[in-house]
PDB file with one MODEL, atoms N, CA, C and O in Angstrom:
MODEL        1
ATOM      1  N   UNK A   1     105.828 208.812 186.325  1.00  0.00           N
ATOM      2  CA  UNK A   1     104.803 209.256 187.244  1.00  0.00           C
ATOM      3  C   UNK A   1     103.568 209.667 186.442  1.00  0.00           C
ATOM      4  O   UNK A   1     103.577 210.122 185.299  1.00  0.00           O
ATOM      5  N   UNK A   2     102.406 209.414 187.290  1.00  0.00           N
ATOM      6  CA  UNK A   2     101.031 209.992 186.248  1.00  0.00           C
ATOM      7  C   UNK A   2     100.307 210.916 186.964  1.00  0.00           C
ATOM      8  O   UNK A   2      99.840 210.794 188.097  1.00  0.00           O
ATOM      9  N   UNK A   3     100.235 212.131 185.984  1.00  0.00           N
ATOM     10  CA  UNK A   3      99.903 213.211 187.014  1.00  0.00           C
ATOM     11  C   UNK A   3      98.450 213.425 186.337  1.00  0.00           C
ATOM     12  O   UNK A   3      98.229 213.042 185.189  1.00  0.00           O
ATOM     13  N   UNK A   4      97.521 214.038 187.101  1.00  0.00           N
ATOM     14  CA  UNK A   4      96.234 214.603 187.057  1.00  0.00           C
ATOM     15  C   UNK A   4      96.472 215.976 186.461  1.00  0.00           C
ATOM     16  O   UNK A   4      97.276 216.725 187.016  1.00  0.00           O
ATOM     17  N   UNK A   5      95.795 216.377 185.309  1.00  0.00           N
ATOM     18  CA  UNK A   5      96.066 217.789 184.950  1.00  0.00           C
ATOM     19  C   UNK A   5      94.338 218.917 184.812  1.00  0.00           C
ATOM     20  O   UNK A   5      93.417 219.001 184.000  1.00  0.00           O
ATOM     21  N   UNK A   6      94.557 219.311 185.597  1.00  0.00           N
ATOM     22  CA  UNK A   6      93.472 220.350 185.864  1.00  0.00           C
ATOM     23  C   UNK A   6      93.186 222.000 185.434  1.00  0.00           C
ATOM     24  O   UNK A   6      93.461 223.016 186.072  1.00  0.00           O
ATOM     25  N   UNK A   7      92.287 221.791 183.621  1.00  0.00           N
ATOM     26  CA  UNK A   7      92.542 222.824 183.437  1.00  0.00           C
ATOM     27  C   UNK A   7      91.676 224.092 184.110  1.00  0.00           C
ATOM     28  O   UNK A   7      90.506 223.979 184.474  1.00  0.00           O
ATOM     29  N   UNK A   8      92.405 225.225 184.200  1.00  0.00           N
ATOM     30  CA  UNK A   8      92.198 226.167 185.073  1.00  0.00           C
ATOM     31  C   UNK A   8      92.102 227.640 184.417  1.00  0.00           C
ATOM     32  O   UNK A   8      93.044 228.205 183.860  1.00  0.00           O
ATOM     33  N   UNK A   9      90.507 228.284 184.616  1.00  0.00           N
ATOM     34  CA  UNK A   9      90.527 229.602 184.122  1.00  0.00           C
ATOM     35  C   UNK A   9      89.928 230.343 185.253  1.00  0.00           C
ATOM     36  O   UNK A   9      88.942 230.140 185.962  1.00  0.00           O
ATOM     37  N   UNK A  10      91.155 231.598 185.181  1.00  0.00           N
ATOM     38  CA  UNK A  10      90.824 232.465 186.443  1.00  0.00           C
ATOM     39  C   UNK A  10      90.655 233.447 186.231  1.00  0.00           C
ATOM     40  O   UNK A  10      91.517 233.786 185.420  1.00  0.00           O
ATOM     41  N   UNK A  11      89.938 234.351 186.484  1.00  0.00           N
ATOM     42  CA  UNK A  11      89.638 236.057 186.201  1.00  0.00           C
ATOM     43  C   UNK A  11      90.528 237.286 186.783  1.00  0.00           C
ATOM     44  O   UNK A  11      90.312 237.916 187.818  1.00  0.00           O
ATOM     45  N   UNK A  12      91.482 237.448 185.938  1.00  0.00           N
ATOM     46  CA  UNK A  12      92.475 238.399 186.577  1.00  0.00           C
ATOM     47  C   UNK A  12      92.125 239.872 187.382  1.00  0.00           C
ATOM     48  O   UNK A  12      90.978 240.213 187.090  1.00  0.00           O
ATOM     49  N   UNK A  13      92.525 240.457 187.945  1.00  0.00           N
ATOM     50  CA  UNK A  13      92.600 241.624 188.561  1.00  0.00           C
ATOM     51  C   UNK A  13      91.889 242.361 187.836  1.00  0.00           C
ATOM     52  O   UNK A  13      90.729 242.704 188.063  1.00  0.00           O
ATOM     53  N   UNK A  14      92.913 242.788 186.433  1.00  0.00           N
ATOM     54  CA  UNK A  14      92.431 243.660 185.653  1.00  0.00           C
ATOM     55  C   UNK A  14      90.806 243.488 184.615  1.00  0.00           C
ATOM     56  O   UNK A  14      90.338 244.305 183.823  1.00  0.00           O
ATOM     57  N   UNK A  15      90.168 241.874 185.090  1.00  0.00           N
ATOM     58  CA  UNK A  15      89.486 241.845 183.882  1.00  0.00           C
ATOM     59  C   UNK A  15      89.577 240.507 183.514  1.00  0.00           C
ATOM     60  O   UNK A  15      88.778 239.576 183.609  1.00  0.00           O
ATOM     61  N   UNK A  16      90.889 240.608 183.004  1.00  0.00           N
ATOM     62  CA  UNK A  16      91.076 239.532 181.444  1.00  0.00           C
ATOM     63  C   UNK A  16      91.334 238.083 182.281  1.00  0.00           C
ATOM     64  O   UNK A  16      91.564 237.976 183.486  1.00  0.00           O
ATOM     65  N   UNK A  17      91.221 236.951 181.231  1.00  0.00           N
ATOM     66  CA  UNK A  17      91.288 235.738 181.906  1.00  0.00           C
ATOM     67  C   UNK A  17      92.816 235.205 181.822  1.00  0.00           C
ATOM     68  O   UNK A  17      93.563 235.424 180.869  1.00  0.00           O
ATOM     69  N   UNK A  18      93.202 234.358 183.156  1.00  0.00           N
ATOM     70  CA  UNK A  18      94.426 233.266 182.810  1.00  0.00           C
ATOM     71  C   UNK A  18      93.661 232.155 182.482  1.00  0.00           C
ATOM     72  O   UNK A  18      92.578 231.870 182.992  1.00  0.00           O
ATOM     73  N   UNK A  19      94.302 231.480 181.541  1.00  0.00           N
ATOM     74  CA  UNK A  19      94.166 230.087 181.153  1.00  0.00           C
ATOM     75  C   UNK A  19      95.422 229.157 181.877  1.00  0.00           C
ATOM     76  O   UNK A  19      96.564 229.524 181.600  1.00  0.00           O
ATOM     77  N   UNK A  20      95.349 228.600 182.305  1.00  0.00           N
ATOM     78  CA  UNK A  20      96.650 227.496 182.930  1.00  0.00           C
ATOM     79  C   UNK A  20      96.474 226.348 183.050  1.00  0.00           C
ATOM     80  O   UNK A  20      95.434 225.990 182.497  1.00  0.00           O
ATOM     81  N   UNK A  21      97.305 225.156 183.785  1.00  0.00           N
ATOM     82  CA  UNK A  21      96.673 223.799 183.905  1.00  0.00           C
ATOM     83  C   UNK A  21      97.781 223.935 185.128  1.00  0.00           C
ATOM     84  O   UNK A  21      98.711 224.723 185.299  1.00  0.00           O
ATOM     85  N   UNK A  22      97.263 222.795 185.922  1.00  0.00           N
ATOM     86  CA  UNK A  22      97.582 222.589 187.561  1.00  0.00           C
ATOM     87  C   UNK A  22      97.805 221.012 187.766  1.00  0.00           C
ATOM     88  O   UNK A  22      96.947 220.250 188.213  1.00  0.00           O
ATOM     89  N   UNK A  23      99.480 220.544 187.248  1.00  0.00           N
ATOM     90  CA  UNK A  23      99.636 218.915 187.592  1.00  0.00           C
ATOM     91  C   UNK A  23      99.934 218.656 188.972  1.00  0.00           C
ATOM     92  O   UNK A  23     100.689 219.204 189.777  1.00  0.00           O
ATOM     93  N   UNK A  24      98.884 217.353 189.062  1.00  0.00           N
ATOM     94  CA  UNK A  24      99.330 216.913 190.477  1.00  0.00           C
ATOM     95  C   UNK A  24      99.539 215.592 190.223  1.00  0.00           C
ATOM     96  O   UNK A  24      99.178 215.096 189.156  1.00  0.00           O
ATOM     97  N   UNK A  25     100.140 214.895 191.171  1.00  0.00           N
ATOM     98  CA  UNK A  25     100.228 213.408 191.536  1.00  0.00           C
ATOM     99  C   UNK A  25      98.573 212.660 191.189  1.00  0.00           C
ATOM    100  O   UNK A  25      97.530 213.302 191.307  1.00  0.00           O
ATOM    101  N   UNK A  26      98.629 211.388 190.810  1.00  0.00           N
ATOM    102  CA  UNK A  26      97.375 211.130 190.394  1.00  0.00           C
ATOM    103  C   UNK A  26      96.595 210.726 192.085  1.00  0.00           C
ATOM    104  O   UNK A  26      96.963 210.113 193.087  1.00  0.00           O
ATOM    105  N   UNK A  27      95.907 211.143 191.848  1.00  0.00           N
ATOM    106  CA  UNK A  27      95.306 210.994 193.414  1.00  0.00           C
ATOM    107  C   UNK A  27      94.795 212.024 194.471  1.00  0.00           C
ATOM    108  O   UNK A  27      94.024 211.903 195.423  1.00  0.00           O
ATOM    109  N   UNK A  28      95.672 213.342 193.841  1.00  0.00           N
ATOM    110  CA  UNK A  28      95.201 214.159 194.665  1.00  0.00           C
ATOM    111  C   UNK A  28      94.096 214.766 194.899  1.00  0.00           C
ATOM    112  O   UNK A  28      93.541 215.232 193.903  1.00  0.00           O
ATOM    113  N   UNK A  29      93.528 214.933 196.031  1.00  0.00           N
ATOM    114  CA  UNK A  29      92.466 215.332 196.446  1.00  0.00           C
ATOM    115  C   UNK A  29      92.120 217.186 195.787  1.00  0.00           C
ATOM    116  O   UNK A  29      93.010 218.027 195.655  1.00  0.00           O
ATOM    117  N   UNK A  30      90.564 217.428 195.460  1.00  0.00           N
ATOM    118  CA  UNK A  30      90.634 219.032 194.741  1.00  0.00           C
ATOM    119  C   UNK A  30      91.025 220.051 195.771  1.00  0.00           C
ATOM    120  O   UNK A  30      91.631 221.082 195.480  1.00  0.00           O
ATOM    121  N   UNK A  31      90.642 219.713 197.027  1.00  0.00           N
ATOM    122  CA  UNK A  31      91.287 221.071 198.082  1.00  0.00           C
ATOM    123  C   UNK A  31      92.309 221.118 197.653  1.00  0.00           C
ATOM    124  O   UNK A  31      92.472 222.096 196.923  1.00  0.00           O
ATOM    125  N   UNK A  32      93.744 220.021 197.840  1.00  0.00           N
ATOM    126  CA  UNK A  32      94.833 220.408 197.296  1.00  0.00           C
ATOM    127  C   UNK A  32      95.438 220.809 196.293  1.00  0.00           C
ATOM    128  O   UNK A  32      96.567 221.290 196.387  1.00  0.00           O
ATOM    129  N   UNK A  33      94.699 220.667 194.961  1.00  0.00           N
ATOM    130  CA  UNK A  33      94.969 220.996 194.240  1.00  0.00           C
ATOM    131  C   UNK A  33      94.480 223.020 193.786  1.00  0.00           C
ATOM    132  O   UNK A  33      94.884 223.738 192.871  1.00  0.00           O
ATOM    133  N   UNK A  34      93.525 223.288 194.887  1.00  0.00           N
ATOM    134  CA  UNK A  34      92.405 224.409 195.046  1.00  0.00           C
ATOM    135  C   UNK A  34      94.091 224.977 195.240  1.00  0.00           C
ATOM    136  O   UNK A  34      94.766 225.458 194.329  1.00  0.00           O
ATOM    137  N   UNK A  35      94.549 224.770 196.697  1.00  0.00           N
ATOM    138  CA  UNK A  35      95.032 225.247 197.097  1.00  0.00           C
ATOM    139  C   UNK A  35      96.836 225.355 196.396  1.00  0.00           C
ATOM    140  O   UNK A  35      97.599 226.302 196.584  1.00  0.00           O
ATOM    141  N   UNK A  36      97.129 224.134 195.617  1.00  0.00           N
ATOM    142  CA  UNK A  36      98.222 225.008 194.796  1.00  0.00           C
ATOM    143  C   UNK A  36      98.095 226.068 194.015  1.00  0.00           C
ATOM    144  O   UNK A  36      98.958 226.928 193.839  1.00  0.00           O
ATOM    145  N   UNK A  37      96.646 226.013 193.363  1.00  0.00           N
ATOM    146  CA  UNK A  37      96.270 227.142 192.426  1.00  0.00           C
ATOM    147  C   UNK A  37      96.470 228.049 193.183  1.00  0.00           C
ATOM    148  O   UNK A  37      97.338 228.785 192.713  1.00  0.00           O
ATOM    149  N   UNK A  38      96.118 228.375 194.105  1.00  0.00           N
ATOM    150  CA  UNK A  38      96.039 229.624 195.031  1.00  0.00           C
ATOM    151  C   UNK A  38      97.701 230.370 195.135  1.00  0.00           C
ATOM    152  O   UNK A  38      98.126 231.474 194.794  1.00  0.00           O
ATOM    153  N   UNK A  39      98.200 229.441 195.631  1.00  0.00           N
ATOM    154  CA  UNK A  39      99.636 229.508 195.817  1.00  0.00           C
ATOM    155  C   UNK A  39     100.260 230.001 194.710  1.00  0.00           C
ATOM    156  O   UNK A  39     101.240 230.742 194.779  1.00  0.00           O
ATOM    157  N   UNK A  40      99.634 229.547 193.446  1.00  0.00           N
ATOM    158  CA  UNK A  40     100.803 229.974 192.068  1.00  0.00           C
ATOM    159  C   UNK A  40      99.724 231.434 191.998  1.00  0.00           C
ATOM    160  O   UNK A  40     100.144 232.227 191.155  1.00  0.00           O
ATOM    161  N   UNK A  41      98.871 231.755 192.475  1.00  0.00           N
ATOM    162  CA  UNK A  41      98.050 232.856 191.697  1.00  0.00           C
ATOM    163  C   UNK A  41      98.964 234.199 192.713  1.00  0.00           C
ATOM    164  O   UNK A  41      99.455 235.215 192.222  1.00  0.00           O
ATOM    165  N   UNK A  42      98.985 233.837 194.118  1.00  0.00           N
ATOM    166  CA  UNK A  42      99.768 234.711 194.919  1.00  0.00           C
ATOM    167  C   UNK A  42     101.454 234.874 194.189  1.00  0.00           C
ATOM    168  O   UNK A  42     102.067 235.942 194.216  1.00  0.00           O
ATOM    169  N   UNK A  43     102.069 233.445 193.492  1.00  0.00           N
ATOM    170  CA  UNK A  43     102.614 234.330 193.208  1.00  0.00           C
ATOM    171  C   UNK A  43     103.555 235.213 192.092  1.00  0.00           C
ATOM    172  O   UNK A  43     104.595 235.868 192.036  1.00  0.00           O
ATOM    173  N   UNK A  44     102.532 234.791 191.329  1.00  0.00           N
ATOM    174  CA  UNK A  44     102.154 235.494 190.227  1.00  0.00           C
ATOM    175  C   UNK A  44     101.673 237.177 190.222  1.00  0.00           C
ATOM    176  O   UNK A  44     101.850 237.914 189.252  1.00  0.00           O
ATOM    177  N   UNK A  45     100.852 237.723 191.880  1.00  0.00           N
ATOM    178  CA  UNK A  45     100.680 238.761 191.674  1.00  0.00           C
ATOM    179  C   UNK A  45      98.728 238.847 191.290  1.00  0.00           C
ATOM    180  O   UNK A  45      98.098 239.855 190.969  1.00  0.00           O
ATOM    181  N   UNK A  46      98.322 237.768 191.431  1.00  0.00           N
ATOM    182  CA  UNK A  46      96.809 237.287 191.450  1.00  0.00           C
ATOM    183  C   UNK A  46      96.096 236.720 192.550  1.00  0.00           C
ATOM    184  O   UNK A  46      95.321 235.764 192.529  1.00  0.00           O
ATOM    185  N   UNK A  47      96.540 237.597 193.743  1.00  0.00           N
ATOM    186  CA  UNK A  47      95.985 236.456 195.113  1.00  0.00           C
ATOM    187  C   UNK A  47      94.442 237.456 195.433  1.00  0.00           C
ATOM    188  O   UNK A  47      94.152 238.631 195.207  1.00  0.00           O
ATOM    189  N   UNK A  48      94.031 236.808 195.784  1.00  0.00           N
ATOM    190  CA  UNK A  48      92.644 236.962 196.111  1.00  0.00           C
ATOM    191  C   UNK A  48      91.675 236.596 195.100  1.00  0.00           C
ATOM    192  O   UNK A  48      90.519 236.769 195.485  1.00  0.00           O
ATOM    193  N   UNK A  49      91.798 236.115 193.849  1.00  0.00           N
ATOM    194  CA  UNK A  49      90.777 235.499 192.654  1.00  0.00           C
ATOM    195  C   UNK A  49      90.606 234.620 193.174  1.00  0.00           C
ATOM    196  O   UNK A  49      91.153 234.232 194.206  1.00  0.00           O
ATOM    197  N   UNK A  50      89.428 233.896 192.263  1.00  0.00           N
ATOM    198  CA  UNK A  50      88.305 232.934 193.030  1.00  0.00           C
ATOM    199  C   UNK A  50      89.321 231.624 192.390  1.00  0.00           C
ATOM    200  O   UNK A  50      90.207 231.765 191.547  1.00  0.00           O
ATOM    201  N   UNK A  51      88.942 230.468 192.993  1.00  0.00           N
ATOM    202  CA  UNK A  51      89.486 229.365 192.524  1.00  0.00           C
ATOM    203  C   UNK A  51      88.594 228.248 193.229  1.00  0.00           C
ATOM    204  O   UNK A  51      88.726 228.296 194.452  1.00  0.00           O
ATOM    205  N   UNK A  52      87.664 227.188 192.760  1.00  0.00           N
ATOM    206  CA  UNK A  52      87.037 226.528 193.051  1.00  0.00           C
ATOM    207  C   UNK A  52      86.523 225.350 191.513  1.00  0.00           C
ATOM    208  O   UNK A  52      87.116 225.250 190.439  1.00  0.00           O
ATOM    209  N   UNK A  53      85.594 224.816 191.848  1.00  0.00           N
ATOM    210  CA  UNK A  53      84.892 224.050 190.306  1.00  0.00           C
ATOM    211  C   UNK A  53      84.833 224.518 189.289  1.00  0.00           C
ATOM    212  O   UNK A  53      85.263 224.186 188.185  1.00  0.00           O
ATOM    213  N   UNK A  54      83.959 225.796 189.854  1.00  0.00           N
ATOM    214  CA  UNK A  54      83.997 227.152 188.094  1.00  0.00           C
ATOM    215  C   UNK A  54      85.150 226.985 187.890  1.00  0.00           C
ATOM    216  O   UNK A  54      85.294 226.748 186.691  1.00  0.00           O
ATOM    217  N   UNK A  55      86.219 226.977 188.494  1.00  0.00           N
ATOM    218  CA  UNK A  55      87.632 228.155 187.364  1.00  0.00           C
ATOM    219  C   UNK A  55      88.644 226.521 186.862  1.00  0.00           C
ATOM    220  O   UNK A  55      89.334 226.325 185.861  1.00  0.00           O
ATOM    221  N   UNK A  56      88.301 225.516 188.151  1.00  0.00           N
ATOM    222  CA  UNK A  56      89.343 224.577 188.000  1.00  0.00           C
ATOM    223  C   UNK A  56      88.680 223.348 187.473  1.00  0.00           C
ATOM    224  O   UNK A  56      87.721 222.976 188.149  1.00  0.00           O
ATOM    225  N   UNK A  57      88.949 222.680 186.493  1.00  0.00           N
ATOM    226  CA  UNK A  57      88.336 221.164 186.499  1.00  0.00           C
ATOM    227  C   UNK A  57      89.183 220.305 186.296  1.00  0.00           C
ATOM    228  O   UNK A  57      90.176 220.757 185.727  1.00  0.00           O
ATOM    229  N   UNK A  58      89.222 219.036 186.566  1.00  0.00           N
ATOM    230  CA  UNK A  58      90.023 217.601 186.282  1.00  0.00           C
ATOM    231  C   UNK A  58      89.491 217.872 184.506  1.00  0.00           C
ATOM    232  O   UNK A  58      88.458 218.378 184.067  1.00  0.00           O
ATOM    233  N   UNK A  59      90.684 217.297 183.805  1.00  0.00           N
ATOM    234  CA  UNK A  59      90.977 217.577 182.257  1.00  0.00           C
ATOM    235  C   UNK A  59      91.084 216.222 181.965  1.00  0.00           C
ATOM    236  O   UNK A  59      90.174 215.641 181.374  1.00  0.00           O
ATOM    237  N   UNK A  60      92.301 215.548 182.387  1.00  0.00           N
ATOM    238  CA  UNK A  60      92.802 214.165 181.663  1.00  0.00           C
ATOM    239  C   UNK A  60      94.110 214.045 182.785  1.00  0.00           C
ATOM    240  O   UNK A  60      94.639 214.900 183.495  1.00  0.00           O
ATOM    241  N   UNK A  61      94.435 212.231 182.559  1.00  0.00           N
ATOM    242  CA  UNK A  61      95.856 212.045 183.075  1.00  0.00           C
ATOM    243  C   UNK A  61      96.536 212.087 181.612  1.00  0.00           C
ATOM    244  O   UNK A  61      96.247 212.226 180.424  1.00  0.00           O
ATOM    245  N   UNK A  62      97.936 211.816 182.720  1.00  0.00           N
ATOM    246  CA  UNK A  62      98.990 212.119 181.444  1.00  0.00           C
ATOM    247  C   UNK A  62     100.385 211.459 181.914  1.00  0.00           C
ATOM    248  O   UNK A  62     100.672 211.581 183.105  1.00  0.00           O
ATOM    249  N   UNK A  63     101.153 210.862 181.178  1.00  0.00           N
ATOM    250  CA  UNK A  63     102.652 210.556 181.957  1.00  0.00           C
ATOM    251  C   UNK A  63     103.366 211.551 182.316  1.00  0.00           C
ATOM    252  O   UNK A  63     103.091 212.469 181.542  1.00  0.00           O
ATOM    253  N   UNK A  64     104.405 211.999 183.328  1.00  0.00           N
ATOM    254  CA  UNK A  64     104.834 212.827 183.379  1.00  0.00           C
ATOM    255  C   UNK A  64     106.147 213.569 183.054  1.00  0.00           C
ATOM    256  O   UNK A  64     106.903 213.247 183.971  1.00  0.00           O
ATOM    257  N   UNK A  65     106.643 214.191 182.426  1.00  0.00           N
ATOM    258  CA  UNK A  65     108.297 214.408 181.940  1.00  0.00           C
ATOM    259  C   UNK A  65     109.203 214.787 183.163  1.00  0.00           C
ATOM    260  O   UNK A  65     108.790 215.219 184.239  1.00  0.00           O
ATOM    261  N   UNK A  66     110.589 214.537 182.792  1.00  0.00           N
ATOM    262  CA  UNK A  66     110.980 214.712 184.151  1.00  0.00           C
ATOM    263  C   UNK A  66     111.006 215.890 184.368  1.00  0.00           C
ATOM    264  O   UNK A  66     111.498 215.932 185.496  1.00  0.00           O
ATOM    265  N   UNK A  67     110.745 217.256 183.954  1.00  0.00           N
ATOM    266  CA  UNK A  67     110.750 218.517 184.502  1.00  0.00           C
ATOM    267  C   UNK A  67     109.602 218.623 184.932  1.00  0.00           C
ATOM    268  O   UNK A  67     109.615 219.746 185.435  1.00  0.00           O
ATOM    269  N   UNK A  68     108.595 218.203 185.077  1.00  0.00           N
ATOM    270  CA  UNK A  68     107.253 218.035 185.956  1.00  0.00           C
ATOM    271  C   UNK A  68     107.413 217.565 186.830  1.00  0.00           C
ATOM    272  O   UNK A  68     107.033 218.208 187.808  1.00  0.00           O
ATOM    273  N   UNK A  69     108.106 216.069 187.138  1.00  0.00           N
ATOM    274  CA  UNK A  69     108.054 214.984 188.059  1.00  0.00           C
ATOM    275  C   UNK A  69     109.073 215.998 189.258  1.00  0.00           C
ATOM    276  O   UNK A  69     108.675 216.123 190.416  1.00  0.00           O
ATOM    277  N   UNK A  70     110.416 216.672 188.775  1.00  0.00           N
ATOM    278  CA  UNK A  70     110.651 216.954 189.933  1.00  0.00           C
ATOM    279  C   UNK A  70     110.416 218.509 190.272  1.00  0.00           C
ATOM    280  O   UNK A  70     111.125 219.190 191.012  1.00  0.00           O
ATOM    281  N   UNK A  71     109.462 218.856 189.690  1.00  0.00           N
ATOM    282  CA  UNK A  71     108.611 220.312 190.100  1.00  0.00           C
ATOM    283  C   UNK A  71     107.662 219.411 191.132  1.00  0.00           C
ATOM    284  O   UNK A  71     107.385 219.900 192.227  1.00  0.00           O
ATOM    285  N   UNK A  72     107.251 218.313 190.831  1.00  0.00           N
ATOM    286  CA  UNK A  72     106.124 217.975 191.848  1.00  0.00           C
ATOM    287  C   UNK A  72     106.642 217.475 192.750  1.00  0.00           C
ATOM    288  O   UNK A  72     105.880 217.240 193.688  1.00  0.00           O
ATOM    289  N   UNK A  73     107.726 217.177 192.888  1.00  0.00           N
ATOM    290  CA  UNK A  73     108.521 216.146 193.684  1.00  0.00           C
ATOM    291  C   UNK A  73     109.222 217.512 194.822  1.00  0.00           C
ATOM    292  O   UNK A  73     109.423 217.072 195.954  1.00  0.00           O
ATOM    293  N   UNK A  74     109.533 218.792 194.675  1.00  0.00           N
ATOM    294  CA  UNK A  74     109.755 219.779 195.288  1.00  0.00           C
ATOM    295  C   UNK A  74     108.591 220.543 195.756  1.00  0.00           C
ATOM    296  O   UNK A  74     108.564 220.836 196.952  1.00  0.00           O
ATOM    297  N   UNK A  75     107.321 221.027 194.754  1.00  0.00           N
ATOM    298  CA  UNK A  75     106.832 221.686 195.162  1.00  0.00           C
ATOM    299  C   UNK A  75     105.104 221.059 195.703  1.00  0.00           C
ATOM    300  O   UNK A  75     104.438 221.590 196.593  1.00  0.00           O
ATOM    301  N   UNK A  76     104.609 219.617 194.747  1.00  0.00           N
ATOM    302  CA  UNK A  76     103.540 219.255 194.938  1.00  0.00           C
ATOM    303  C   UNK A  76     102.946 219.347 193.670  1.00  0.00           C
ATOM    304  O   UNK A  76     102.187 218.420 193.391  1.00  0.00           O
ATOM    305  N   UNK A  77     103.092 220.192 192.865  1.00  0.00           N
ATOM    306  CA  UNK A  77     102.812 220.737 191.762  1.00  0.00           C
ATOM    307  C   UNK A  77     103.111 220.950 190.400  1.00  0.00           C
ATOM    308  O   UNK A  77     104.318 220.891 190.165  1.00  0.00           O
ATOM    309  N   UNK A  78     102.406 221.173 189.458  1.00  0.00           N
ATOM    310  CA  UNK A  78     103.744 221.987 188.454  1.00  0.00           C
ATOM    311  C   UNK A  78     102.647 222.635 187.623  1.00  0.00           C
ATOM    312  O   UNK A  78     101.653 221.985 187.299  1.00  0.00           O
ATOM    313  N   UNK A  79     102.814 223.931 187.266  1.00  0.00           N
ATOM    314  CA  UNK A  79     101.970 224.797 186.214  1.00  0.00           C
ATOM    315  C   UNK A  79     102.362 225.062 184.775  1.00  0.00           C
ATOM    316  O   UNK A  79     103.425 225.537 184.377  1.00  0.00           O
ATOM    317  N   UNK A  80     101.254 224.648 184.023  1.00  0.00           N
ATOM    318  CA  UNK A  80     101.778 225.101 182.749  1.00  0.00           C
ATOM    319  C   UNK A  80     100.847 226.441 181.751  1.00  0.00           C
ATOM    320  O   UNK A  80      99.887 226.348 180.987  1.00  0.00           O
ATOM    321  N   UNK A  81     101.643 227.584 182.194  1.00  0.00           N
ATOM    322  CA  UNK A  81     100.779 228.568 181.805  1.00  0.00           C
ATOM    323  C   UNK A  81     100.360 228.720 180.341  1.00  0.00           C
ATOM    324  O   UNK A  81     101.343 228.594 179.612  1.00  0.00           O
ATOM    325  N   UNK A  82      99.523 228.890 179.846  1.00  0.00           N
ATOM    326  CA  UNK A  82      99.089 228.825 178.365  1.00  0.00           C
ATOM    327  C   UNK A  82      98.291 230.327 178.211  1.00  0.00           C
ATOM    328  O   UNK A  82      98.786 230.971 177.286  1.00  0.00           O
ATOM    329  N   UNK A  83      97.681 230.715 178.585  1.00  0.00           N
ATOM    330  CA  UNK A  83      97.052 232.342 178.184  1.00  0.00           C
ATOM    331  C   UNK A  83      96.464 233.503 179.677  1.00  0.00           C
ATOM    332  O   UNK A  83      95.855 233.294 180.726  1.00  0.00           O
ATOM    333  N   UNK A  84      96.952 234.503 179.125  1.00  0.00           N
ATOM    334  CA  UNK A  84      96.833 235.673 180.119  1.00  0.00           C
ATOM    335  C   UNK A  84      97.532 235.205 181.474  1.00  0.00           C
ATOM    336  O   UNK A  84      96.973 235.396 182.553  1.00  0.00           O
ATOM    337  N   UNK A  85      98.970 234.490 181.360  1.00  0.00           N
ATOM    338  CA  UNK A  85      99.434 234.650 182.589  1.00  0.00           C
ATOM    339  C   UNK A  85     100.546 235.536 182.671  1.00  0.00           C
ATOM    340  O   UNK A  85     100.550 236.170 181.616  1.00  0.00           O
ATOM    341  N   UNK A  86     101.564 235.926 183.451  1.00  0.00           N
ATOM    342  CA  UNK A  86     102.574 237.031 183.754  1.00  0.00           C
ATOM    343  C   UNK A  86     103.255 236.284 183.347  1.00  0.00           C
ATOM    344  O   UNK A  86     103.049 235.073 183.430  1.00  0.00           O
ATOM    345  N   UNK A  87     104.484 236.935 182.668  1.00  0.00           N
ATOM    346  CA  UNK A  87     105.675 236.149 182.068  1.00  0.00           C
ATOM    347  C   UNK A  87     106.885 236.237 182.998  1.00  0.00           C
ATOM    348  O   UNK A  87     107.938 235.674 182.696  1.00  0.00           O
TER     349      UNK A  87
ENDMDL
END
């Protein structure tokens, strides 16, 4: 599968930034992808941060491994947190 990876910086609660990336199916439209961000930020404990062009951009495609393919295949999605996210 070839997923779209959208890297993503969001301004936490406290201040400090998450860094993350947001795979989708290649094709997907940015509302949907707006709106998984949203979804992982709620629940994470980050709902109400902004999420739009500023925080999110299309990065690169990529093939996908199978622990992605069936995160997306369940959820739509799959996140790969890289800085200032909750462990």
């Amino acid at each position: 599968m070839k997923v779209a990876v959208f890297d993503t910086y969001v301004p936490k609660k406290d201040g400090q930034t998450m860094h993350f990336d947001i795979l989708v199916v290649e094709g997907t439209g940015e509302a949907k992808v707006f709106r998984y961000g949203l979804e992982y930020l709620a629940s994470v404990g980050q709902e109400g941060q902004p999420l739009s062009t500023t925080e999110c951009r299309f990065c690169h495609m990529e093939q996908a491994e199978p622990v992605i393919e069936a995160s997306i295949g369940e959820l739509g999605y799959f996140i790969i947190e890289m800085e200032g996210c909750p462990t």
